[in-house]
C-alpha positions in Angstrom: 0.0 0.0 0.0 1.3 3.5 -0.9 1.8 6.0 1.9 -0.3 9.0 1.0 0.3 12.2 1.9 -1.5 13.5 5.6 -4.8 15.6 4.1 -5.2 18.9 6.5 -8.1 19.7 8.2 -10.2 22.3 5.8 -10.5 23.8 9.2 -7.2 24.6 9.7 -7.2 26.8 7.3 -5.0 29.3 9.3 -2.2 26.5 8.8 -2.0 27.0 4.7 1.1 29.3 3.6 -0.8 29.8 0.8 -3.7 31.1 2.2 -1.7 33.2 5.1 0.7 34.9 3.2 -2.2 36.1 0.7 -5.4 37.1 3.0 -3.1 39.3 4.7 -2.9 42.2 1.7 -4.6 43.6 -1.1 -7.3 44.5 1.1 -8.5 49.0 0.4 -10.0 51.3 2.7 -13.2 50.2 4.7 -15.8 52.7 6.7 -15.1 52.6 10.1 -16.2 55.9 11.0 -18.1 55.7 14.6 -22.1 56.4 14.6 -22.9 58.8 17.3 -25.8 60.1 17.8 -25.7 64.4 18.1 -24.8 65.1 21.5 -23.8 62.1 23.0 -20.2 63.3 23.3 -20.8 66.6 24.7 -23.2 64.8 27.2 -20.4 62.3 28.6 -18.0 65.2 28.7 -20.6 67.1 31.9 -21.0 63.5 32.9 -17.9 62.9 33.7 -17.5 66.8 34.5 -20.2 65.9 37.5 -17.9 62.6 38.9 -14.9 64.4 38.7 -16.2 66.9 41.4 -16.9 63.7 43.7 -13.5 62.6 43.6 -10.7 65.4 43.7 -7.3 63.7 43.4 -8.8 60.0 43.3 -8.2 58.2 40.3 -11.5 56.5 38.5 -11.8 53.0 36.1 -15.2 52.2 34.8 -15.3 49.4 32.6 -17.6 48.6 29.8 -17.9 44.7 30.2 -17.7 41.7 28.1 -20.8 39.6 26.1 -21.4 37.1 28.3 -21.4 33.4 26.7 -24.5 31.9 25.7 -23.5 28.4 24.8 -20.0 26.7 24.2 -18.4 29.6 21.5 -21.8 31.7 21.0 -22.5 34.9 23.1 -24.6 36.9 23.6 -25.2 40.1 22.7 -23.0 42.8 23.9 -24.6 45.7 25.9 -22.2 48.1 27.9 -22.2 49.3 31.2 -24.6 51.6 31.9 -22.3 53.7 34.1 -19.9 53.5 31.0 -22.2 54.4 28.4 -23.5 57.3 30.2 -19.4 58.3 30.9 -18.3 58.5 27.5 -20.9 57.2 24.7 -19.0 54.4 24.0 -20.1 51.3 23.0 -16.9 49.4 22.6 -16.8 45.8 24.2 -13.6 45.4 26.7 -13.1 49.0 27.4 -12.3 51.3 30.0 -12.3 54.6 30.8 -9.7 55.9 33.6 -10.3 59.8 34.8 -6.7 60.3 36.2 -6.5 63.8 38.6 -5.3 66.7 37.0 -4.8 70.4 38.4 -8.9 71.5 38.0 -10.3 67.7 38.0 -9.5 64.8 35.7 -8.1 63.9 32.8 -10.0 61.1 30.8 -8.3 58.5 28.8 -10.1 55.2 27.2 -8.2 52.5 26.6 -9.8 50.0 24.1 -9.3 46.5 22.5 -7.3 47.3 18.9 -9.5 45.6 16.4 -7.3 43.1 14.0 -7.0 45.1 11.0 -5.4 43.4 7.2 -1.9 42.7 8.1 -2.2 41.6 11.7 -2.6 37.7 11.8 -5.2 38.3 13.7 -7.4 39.7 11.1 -8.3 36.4 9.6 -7.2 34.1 13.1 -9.9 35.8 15.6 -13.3 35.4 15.5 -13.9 38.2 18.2 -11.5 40.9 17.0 -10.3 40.0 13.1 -12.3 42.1 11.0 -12.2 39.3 8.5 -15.2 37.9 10.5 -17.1 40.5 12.5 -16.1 43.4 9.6 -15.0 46.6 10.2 -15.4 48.5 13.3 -14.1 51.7 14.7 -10.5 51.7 16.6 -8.6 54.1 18.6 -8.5 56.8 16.1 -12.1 56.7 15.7 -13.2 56.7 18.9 -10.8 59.4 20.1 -11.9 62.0 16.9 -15.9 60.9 17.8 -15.6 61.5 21.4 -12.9 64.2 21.7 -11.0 61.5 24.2 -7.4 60.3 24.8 -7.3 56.8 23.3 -5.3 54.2 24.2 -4.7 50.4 23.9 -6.1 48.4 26.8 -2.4 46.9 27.2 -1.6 49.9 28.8 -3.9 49.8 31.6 -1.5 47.7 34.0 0.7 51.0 33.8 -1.8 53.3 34.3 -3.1 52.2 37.4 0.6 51.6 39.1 0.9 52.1 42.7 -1.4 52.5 45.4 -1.4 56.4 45.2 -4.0 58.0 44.3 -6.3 55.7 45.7 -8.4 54.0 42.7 -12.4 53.8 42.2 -13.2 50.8 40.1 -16.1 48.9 39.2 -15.2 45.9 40.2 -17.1 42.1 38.1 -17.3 43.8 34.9 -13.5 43.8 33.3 -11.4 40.7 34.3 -7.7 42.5 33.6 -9.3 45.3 36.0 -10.2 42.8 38.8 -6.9 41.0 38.2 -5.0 44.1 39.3 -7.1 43.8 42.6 -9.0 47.0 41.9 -12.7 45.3 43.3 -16.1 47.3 43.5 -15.0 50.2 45.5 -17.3 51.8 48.1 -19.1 54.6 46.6 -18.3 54.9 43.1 -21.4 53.2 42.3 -23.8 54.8 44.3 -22.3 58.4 43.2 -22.9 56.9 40.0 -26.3 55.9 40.5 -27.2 59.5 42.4 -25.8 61.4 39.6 -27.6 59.8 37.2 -31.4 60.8 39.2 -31.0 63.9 37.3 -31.5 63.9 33.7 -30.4 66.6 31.2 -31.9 68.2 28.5 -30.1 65.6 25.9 -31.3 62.5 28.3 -34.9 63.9 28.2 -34.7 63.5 24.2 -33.2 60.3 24.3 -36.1 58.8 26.4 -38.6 60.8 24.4 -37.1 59.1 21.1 -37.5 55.3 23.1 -41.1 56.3 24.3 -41.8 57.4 20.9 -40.6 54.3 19.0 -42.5 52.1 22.1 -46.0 53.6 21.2 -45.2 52.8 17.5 -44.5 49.4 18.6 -47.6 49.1 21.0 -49.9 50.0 17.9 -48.3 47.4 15.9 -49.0 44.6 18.3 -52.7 46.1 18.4 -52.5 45.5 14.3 -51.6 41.9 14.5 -54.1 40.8 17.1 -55.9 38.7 14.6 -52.8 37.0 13.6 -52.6 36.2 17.4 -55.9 35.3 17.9 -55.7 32.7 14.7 -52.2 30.8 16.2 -49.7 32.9 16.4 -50.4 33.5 20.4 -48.5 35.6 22.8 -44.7 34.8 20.5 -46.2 36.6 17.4 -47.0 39.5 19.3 -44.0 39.5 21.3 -42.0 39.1 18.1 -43.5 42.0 16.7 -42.4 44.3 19.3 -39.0 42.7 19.5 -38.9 43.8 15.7 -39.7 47.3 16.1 -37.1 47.9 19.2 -34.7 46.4 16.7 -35.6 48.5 13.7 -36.1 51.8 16.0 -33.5 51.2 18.3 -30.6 48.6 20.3 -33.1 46.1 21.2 -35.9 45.9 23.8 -34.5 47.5 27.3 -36.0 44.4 29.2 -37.7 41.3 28.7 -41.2 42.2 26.6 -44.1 41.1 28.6 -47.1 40.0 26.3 -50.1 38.4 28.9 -52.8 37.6 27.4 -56.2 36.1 28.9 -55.2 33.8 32.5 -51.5 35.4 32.0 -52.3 38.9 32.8 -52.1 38.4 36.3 -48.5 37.0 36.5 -46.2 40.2 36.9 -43.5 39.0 34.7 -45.1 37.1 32.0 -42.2 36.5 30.2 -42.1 33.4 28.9 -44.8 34.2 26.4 -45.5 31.2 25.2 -49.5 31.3 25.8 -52.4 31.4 23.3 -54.6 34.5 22.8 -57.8 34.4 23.4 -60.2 36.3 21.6 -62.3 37.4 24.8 -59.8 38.1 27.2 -57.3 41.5 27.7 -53.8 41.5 26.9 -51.2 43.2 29.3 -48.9 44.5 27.6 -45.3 45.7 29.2 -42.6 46.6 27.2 -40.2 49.4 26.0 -37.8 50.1 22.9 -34.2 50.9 24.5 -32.6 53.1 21.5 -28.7 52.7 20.3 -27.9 54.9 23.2 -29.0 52.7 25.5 -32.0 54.8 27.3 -35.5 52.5 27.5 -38.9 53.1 27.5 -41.1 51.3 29.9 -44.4 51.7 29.3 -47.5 49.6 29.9 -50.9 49.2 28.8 -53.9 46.6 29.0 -56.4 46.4 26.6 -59.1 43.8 25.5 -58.0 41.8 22.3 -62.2 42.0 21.2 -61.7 45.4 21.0 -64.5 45.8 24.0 -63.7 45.1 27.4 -66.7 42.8 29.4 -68.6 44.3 32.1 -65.9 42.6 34.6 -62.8 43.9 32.8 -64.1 47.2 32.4 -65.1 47.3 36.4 -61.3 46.3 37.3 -60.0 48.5 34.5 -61.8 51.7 36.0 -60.3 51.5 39.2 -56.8 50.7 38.3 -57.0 54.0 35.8 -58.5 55.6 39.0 -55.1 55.2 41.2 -53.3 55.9 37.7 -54.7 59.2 37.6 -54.2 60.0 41.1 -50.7 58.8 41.7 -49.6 60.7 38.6 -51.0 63.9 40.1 -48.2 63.5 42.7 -45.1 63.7 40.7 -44.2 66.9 41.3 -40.8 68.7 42.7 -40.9 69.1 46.1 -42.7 66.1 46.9 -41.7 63.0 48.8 -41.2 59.9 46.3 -43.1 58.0 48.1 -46.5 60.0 47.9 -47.6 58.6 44.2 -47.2 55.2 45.8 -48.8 56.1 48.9 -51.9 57.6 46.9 -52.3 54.7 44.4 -52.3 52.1 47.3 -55.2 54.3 49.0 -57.3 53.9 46.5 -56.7 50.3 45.3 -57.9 49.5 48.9 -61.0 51.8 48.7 -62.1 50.3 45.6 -61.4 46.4 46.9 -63.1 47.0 50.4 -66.1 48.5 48.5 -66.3 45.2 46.6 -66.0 43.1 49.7 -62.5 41.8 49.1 -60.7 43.0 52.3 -61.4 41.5 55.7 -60.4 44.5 57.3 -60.9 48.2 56.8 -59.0 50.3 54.4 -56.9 51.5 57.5 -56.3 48.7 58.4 -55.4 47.6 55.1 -52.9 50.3 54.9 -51.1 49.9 58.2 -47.8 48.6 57.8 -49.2 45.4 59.7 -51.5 44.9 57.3 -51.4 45.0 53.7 -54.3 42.7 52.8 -54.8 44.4 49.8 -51.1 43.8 48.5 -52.0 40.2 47.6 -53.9 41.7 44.7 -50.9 43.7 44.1 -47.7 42.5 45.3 -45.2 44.8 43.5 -44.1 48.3 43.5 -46.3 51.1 41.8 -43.0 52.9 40.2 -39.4 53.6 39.9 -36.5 55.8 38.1 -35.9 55.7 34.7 -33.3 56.0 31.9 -30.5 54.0 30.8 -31.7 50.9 32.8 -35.6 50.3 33.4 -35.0 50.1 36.7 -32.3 53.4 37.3 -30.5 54.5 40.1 -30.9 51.0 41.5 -27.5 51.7 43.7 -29.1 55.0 45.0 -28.7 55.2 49.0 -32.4 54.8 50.3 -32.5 58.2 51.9 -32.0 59.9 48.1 -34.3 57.2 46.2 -37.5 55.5 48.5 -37.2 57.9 51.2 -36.1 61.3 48.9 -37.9 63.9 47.3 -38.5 64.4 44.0 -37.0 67.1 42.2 -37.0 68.5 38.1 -34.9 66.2 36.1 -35.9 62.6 37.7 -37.4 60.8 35.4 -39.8 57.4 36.9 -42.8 55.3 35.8 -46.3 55.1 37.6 -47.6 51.6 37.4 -50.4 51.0 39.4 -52.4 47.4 38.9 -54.5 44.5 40.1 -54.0 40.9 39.7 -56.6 38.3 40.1 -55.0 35.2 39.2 -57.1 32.4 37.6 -57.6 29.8 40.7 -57.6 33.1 43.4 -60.3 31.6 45.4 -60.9 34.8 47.4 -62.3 36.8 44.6 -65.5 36.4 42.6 -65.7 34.0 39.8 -66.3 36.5 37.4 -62.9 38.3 38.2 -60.5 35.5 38.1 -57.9 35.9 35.3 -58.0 39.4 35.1 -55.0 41.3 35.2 -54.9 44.9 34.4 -51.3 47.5 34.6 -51.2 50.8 33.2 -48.0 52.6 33.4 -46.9 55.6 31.6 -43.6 57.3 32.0 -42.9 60.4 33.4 -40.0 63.4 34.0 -40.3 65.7 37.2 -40.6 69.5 35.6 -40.0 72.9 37.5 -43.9 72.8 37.9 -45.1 69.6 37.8 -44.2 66.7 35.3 -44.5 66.0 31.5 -46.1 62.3 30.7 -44.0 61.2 27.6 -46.2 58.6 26.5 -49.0 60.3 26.7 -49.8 59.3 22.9 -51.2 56.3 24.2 -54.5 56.5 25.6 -55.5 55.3 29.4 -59.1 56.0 29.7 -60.9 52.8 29.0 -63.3 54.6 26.0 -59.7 55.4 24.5 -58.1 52.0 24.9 -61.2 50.5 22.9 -61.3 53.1 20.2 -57.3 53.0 20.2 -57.7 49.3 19.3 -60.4 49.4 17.1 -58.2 52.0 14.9 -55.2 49.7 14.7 -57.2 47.3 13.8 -58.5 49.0 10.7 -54.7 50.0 9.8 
């Protein structure tokens, strides 16, 4: 038998001469200009103005994260840090941004992952950084004209952060080379972070305007394919449908989209939407575009997929618009954050102890001790808002639950009741009902501004609202 030559493994193609010593040239000019949306830079540049003043003479790393993996050698898909994003605009995966202390306040450097550009092997050897596979993306240059920022490579970060003096702020978890200098999560950076951010500027305003905006457009959409649902499609076709416009009008949804329909409407996070849609029961629908700079909408609204609510939805639909309306009157400056909560939980217990479903009175109800009428609503009636649905989560307790509002906080009201299907305590003809309406809100000098006020709340408006997307 004649020895034959060893065949290579076509996928080791890295190991050909002929194919390494060609794939590295003949390659022209590609775009990798950075998209920014207008202002984004000039916003980071006060952000970081506004940390700076917390920390004379300290030194300050804020990473941006890594995609986590999804399965063996798929990810998924990278999303930066929040603090990061709203630092420098950036959405480069493996950076960091160090604010090292100047005469006056900081200087800002980011240091970023080169990408693997025609010539480096690892153009056509990465799969993460070789442009050969992911294309071509913006490097140090780029970022540094688009943001008006000292860039440098990520390599140098060791040397940056030499010595014990200053001291050094890091967020610790998000950047392994970071952590494996020993800089861990360090006490107060975050909750500065998270304070800071209460307050949102004129630029921030637009950018959650722009996500509400694109939300409602989404929410009529899913009104449109109701039929579609109702044939097969269920809760996934609706769900999809959102998912699509975040994508088309933005990053991607800012949380997990909550489509409950019929017995699901109940179940706070209803996110496996997986269920049918029945053609006599409401949907709950939760669920906000997050645009590509990373502020979300969060919006909410329950309508009947007939286009008519029943005698029974419309009586639980009333009273949940009537804390709505109430609670929203309460967002205003000066005002403890609490009240809106306070005011929608009043009234939720009015309206259940006038239909017999409290074994108590409504003081009662309310004490601390009690909170009978939580079973019917077990969650929150609000919180912050902006580049996470849930902002300012680090916030110190005395400046979020137990502060007072002020112009520039931006926050949700979403009052609801839940009657879930086998809740023997209420009436038959209640069971399965769940109704939520949240809109979102920013605290102005006087008052607030509702920015998804497109969408209607009363229940006449949610009927004729459906009926309309309905027609197209």
């Amino acid at each position: 038998m004649t020895d034959r030559p060893a065949r290579r493994d076509p996928s080791r193609l890295v190991e050909a001469t002929g194919f390494r010593s060609s794939v590295g040239t003949g390659w022209g000019d590609a775009a990798r200009e950075v998209r920014l949306t207008p202002g984004a830079a000039e916003a980071a540049a006060a952000h970081r103005a506004k940390l700076s003043a917390d920390f004379p003479g300290q030194r300050i790393a804020v990473a941006s994260g890594r995609a986590p993996v999804r399965a063996n050698d798929t990810d998924y898909d990278f999303r930066p840090d929040s603090d990061f994003s709203w630092l420098t605009g950036c959405n480069a995966e493996g950076a960091v941004l160090l604010m090292l202390p100047v005469a006056g306040g900081h200087e800002s450097v980011l240091l970023l992952r080169e990408p693997a550009r025609p010539g480096d092997p690892e153009f056509f050897g990465s799969a993460r950084d070789g442009e050969l596979w992911i294309g071509p993306v913006p490097g140090l240059a780029e970022w540094g004209e688009a943001l008006g920022l000292t860039c440098r490579r990520i390599e140098d970060l060791p040397g940056l952060l030499r010595g014990q003096h200053p001291a050094v702020n890091a967020t610790g978890g998000v950047e392994p080379m970071l952590d494996a200098l020993g800089y861990g999560n360090s006490a107060g950076l975050r909750t500065t972070l998270a304070e800071l951010r209460r307050f949102k500027d004129a630029w921030e305003i637009s950018q959650l305007q722009a996500a509400v905006d694109a939300t409602v457009l989404g929410f009529a959409e899913v009104a449109a394919e109701l039929p579609m649902a109702i044939k097969g499609g269920g809760e996934r076709w609706l769900q999809g449908t959102f998912d699509r416009r975040a994508r088309t009008s933005g990053n991607a949804p800012g949380y997990a989209s909550i489509l409950a329909a019929g017995p699901h409407a109940p179940v706070l996070h209803w996110v496996r939407c997986d269920g049918d849609v029945p053609a006599d029961g409401l949907l709950l629908m939760d669920a906000g575009v997050e645009v590509n700079t990373y502020y979300t909408a969060d919006v909410t609204r329950t309508f009947p997929v007939s286009g008519k609510f029943s005698d029974p939805q419309r009586q639980v639909y009333e009273l949940v618009l009537k804390a709505h309306l109430a609670a929203m009157a309460d967002v205003r400056p000066g005002v403890e954050y609490r009240a809106f909560h306070h005011t929608a939980m009043r009234v939720l217990a009015e309206g259940l102890h006038d239909w017999g479903l409290l074994p108590v009175s409504v003081d009662e109800a309310l004490d601390p001790d009690g909170q009978h009428h939580r079973r019917y609503i077990v969650c929150g009636v609000g919180h912050y808002l902006g580049l996470d649905v849930h902002d300012c989560a680090r916030a110190r307790a005395e400046t979020y639950h137990e502060g007072t509002l002020a112009a520039g906080m931006a926050l949700t009201v979403e009052p609801g009741l839940y009657f879930h299907p086998n809740d023997l305590t209420v009436p038959p003809e209640l069971r399965g009902i769940g109704v939520r309406i949240e809109d979102d809100l920013v605290v102005t000098d006087t008052g607030a501004d509702v920015l998804s006020s497109a969408l209607p709340i009363t229940a006449d408006g949610i009927e004729q609202w459906v009926s309309g997307c309905l027609r197209g």
